[in-house]
N, C-alpha and C positions, 0 to 999 in steps of 0.2 A: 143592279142590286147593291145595296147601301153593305159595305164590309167596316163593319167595327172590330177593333181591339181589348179586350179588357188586359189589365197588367194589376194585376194584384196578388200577393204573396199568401192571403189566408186563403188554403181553398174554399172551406165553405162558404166566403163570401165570393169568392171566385165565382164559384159554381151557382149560387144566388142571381150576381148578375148576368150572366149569361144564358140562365134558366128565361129569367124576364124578359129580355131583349129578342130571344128568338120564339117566344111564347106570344108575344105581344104581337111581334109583327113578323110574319113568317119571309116578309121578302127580305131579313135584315140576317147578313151570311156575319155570323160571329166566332169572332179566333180568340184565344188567349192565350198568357204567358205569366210566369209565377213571378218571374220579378224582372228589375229594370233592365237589367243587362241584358234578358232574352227579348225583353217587349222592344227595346231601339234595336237591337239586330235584324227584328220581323218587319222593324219599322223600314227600315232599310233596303232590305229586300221584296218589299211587299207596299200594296199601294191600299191605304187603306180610308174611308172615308172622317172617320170619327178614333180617338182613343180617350176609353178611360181608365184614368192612373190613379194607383195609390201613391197619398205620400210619403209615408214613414214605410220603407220597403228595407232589406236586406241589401248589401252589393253596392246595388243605383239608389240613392232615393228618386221622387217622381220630383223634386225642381230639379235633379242633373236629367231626367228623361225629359222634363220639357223643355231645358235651354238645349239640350243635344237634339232633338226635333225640331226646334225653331231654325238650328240651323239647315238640318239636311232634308227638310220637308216643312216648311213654313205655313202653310195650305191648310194644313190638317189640323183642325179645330181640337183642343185638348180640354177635356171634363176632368178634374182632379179630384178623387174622392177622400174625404177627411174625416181622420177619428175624430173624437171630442178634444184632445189638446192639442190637434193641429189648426183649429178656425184662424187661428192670425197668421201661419203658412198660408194655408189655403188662400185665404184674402192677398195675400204679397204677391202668390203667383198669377193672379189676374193681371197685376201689375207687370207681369212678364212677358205675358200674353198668352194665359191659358182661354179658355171662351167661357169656364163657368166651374162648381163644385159641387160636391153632393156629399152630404153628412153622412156618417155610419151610426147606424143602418139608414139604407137609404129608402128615403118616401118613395113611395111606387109614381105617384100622380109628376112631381117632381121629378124624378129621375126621367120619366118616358119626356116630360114636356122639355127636359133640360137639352135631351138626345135628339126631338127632334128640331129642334130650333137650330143646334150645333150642325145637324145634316145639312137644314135646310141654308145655313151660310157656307158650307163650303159648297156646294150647287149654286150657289148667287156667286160666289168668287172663281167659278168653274166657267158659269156662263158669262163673266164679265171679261175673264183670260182671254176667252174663242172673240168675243166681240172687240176685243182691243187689237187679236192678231188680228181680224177683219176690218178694223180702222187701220191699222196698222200697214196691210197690202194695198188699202186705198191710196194712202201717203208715201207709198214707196218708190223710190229716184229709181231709174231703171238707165244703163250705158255705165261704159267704161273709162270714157273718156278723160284726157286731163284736166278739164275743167270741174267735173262732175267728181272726179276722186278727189279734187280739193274740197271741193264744197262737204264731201263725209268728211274727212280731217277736221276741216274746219266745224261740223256740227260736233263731231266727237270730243273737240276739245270744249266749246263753249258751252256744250249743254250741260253739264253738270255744274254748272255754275249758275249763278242767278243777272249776269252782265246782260242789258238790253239788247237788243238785235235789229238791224234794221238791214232787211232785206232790199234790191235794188235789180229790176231788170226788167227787159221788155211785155208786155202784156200775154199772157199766155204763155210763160215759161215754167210755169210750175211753183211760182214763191210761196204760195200755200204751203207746201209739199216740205218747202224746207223749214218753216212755222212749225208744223207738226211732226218732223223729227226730233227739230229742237226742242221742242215738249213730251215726245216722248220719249227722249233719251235725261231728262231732267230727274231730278228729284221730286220736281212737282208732277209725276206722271200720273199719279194717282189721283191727282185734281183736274179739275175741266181746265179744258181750254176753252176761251169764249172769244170768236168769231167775230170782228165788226168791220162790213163792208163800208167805210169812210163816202165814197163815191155815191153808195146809195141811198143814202138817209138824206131827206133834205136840211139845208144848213139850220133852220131853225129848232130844229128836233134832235141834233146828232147831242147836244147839250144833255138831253133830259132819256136819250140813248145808252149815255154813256154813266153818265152820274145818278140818274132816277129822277122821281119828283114826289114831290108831295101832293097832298089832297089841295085842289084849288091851286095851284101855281101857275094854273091858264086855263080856257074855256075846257078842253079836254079831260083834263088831269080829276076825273070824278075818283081818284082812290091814289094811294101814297105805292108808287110802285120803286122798286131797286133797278139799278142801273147795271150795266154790264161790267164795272168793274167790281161791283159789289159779288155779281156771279161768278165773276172769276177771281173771289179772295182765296187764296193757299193755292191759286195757277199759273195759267198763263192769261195772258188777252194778246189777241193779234188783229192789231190793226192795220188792217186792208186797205191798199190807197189813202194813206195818209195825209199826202201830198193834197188832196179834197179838201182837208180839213179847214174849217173856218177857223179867223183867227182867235176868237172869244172863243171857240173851244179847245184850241191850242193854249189858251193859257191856262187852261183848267185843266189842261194833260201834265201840265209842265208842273203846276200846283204838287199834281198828284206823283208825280216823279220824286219832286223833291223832296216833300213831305211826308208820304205815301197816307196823304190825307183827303177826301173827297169831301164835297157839297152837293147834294140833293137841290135841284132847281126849286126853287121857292121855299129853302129852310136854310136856318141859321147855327144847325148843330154839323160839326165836322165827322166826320167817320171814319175810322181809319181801317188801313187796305192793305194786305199782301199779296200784289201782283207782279209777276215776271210781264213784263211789254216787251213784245217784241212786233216790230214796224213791216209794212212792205210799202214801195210804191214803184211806178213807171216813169215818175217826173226827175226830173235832173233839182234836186234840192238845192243844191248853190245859186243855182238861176233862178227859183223858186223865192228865196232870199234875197237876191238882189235887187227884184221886181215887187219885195214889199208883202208877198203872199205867204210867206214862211215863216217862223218865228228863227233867226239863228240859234236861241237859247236852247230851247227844245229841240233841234237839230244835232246840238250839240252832246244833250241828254240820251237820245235813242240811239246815236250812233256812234255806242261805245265800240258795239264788233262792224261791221261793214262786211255785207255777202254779197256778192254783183253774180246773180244767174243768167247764164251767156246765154244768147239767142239760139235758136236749133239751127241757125247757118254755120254758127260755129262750133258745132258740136256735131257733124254730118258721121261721124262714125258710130256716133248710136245711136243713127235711125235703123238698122237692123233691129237691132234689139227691143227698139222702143216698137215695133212693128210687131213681130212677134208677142210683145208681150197685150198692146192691142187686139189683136188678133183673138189670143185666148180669152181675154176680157170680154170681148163682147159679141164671142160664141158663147160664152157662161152664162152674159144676161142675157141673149136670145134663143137661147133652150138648141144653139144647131152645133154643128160639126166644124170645127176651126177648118180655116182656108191658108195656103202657104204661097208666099211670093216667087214667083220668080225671080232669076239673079238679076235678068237684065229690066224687073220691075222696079228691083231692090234700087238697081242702080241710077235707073232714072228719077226716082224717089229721094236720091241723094244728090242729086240734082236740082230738084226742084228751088226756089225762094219763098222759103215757109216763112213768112211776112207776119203770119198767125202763131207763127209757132210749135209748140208741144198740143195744142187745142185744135190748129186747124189741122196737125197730121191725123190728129184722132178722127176727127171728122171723118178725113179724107177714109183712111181706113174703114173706117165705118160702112161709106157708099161703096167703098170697093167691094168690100164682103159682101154686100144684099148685090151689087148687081155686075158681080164680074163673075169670072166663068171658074171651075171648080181649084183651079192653080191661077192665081191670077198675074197673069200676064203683063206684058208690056204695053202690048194693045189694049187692055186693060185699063192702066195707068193713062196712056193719051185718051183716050177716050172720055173717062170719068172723075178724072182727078184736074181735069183742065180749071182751072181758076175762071 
């Protein structure tokens, strides 16, 4: 049930709006408060979906209620309501970040249409919170280890900055993972991150992949499509096996590094781009370079920070953890009962040479659960975990 605030000091208008609001739509639970000082104290103590404020109030005016809620409830969509000499307030507090205003007296059609639009954005910014913690538990580093509490340090300090990244480590250790810490611990959080697996796009398309094309630039190209840097303007882009990259599109990465200017395959106007890059690949890029397949220039561009994520052999003291956290994962996607290791499963597990990594333990876990017995065992483990 949708809980609105009124804060307005005339009661009769008080009482007006509040009349409307629960006349209109009887699922709409409505509180008030006579002036600022009591409406940000309710505000405080009380979770509320919508407030609407007056501005020229006693005590508080309503811009000190809205900059005092922006800070301690940012969330909550603010309707400011304005006599006739307040319209050039009213209008400056948008610029503050109120969500909208409503004249005195206010329009009925107006007012309802202003209230629910204002709901219906803090529910769109509710549902986007739950789906980012949900991205957010996908992308999560799980082990304690000293390799892995560098790597948080290390994401802690670079992501608030906008310095490139070029991640580095064997296939299957999770360099994704650490992409998208480092985007969402940024300032660019609130923008896409946009995905490009380098390795999988074939070499003559990762051009028209990355930068777009226009109408007719090749047989295909039947309409003017945007590229993935253009998707990912005010974010990130994270390029996936870079080390793939051909070298005529390395030089149009490097273009765009240094100029943060793109080109649309078969057009002749520049575009310009605000993207955070940050790299990953498997390949040893010196050697890479040595051998003529690398560009150094652009090597030198993306590997402002250097993050080397260690193989799971050398990190054997979070495979507990990583097992366990397995485990609950994908009893959650297959609707059953988590299953718990044995010590001396655990132990032989830490054992193993995970060649695959963080991907082939998943696996492994995976088979274990459907077909080992209700505690799974050691017997367990030789049995179905054999490579």
């Amino acid at each position: 049930m949708p809980k609105i605030l009124v804060i307005e000091d005339e009661a009769a208008i008080r009482r007006v709006l509040v009349k409307i609001l629960s006349e209109e739509n009887d699922s709409y639970q409505v509180d008030e408060a006579e002036d600022g000082v009591q409406g940000t104290e309710k505000i405080k103590n009380e979770d509320y979906d919508l407030v609407l404020c007056d501005i020229k109030m006693p005590k508080m005016d309503g811009v000190e209620v809205l900059e005092a809620v922006k800070k301690i409830k940012p969330e909550i969509p603010m309707v400011m309501i304005s006599g006739h000499g307040d319209l050039e307030t009213a209008v400056n507090t948008m610029r503050l970040g109120a969500f909208d205003y409503i004249s005195k007296p206010p329009d009925l059609n107006r007012l309802l249409n202003t209230v629910r639009n204002a709901l219906d954005k803090k529910k769109l910014v509710v549902e986007n919170k739950i789906l980012k913690k949900k991205v957010s538990k996908n992308y999560e580093m799980i082990g304690e280890s000293d390799a892995i509490n560098h790597i948080r340090t290390m994401i802690d300090k670079v992501a608030p900055t906008d310095a490139r990244v070029l991640i580095t480590g064997p296939n299957g250790t999770g360099k994704e993972l650490v992409a998208h810490q480092l985007h969402e611990k940024s300032e660019r959080s609130n923008q896409p991150i946009i995905e490009v697996n380098c390795a999988a796009i074939p070499a003559e398309l990762i051009e028209s992949e990355l930068f777009g094309h226009v109408k007719g630039a090749f047989t295909s190209a039947v309409k003017d499509r945007a590229g993935k840097f253009e998707a990912a303007n005010g974010g990130t882009i994270f390029l996936d096996e870079i080390g793939d990259m051909s070298l005529p599109a390395q030089a149009k990465v490097l273009r765009a590094l240094q100029e943060n200017l793109i080109q649309r395959v078969g057009a002749d106007k520049d575009i310009k781009v605000d993207v955070r890059v940050v790299a990953a690949t498997n390949k040893d890029l010196k050697k890479e370079i040595e051998e003529g397949r690398f560009r150094e220039d652009l090597y030198h561009r993306l590997a402002v920070i250097l993050i080397k994520v260690p193989a799971l052999n050398d990190r054997r003291d979070d495979i507990p953890a990583l097992l366990e956290h397995f485990t609950h994962k994908i009893a959650e996607e297959q609707g059953n009962s988590t299953k718990k290791f044995s010590k001396s499963a655990i132990k032989l597990l830490q054992e193993y040479d995970w060649t695959g990594n963080i991907r082939e333990l998943r696996n492994v876990v995976e088979r274990l659960i459907i077909l080992g017995g209700t505690e799974i065992s050691e017997q367990d483990v030789k049995l179905f975990a054999s490579k």
